[in-house]
Each structure stands twice: as structure tokens, then as C-alpha cells.
LUMLOSE-210931 format. One record per residue (C-alpha): residue in three letters; x, y, z. Coordinates in steps of 0.5 Angstrom, whole numbers, plus 500, padded with zeros to 3 digits. Example, Ala and Ser with C-alpha at 12.3 -4.5 7.8 and 13.67 -1.06 7.14 Angstrom:
2
ALA525491516
SER527498514
***
This chain:
90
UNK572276930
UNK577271931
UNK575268925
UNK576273921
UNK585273922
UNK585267919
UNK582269913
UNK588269908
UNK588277904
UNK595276900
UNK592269895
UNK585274894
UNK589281893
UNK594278889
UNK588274884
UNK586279879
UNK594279878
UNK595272877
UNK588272873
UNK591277868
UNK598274867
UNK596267866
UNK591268862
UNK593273857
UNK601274859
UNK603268859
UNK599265853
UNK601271848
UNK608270851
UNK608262849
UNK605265842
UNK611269841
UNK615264841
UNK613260837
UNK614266832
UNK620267833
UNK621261833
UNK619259826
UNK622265824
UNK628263826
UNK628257823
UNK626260816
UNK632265817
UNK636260818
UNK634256812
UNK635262807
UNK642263810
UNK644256809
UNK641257802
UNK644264799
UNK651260803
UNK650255797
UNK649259792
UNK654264793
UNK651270795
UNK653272802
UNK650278807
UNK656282812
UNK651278817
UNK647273817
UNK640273816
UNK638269822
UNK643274827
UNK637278828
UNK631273829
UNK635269833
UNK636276838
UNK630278837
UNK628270839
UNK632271846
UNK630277849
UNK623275848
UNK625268850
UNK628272858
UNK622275858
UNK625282855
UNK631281859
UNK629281866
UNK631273867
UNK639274864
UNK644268867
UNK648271871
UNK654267870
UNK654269862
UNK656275859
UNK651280856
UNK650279848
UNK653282845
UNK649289841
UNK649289833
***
């Protein structure tokens, strides 16, 4: 029976948790960014383009994915530094 106490119950309640989240969470997650990313990047490229011709938005384009892409990359605003102000909303 002593053996018993010895065994570690946290790490095997705690499994199907760790399972979940690096198995689907944490995956998807990564996906998202890659998303985002390469949104972000053609936002960026289609503002730097309407700027060449000419043709201006009251805000750019990018503004929005670019948002969109730092709340998804703090894990929906749940890891914010601290030692920064909160962005600003738009």
C-alpha cells in the first residue's frame, strides 16, 4: 500500500488535458498564424500599392489583419505584456 503513495496522480489526471491541447490546440493555433500572417502580408502589399497609385483609405487596410493577427498571436489577449499600453481600439 505504501507503493501506492508514490505513485504521481497530477501528470496522469492532467494527460487528456495536455493531449487535447498539444494535439489540437496548439496546432490549429500555429495554422492561424500562418493565416493571418500571409493575410497580413497581402494587406500590407495592396496598401503599399493603392498608396502608388493614388488612391487612399481613412485607414489602412493592413490595420485590421494586423490586430486581428496580435490577438490570435497573445493567445486571444490572455499573455498581453504588461509593461506596454493596451492597443488601441478601432
Amino acid at each position: 500500500m505504501a507503493q501506492m503513495a508514490l505513485l504521481p496522480i497530477a501528470p496522469i489526471v492532467l494527460l487528456p488535458f495536455i493531449v487535447v491541447f498539444f494535439i489540437l490546440i496548439f496546432p490549429l493555433w500555429l495554422v492561424a498564424i500562418a493565416l493571418l500572417g500571409a493575410l497580413m502580408l497581402v494587406a500590407r502589399g495592396l496598401d503599399y500599392l493603392l498608396r502608388l497609385v493614388g488612391m487612399t483609405t481613412p485607414t489602412a487596410l493592413a490595420r485590421g489583419v494586423s490586430n486581428a493577427f496580435h490577438w490570435t498571436l497573445s493567445w486571444g489577449g490572455l499573455a498581453n505584456r504588461r509593461d506596454r499600453p493596451p492597443p488601441p481600439k478601432t
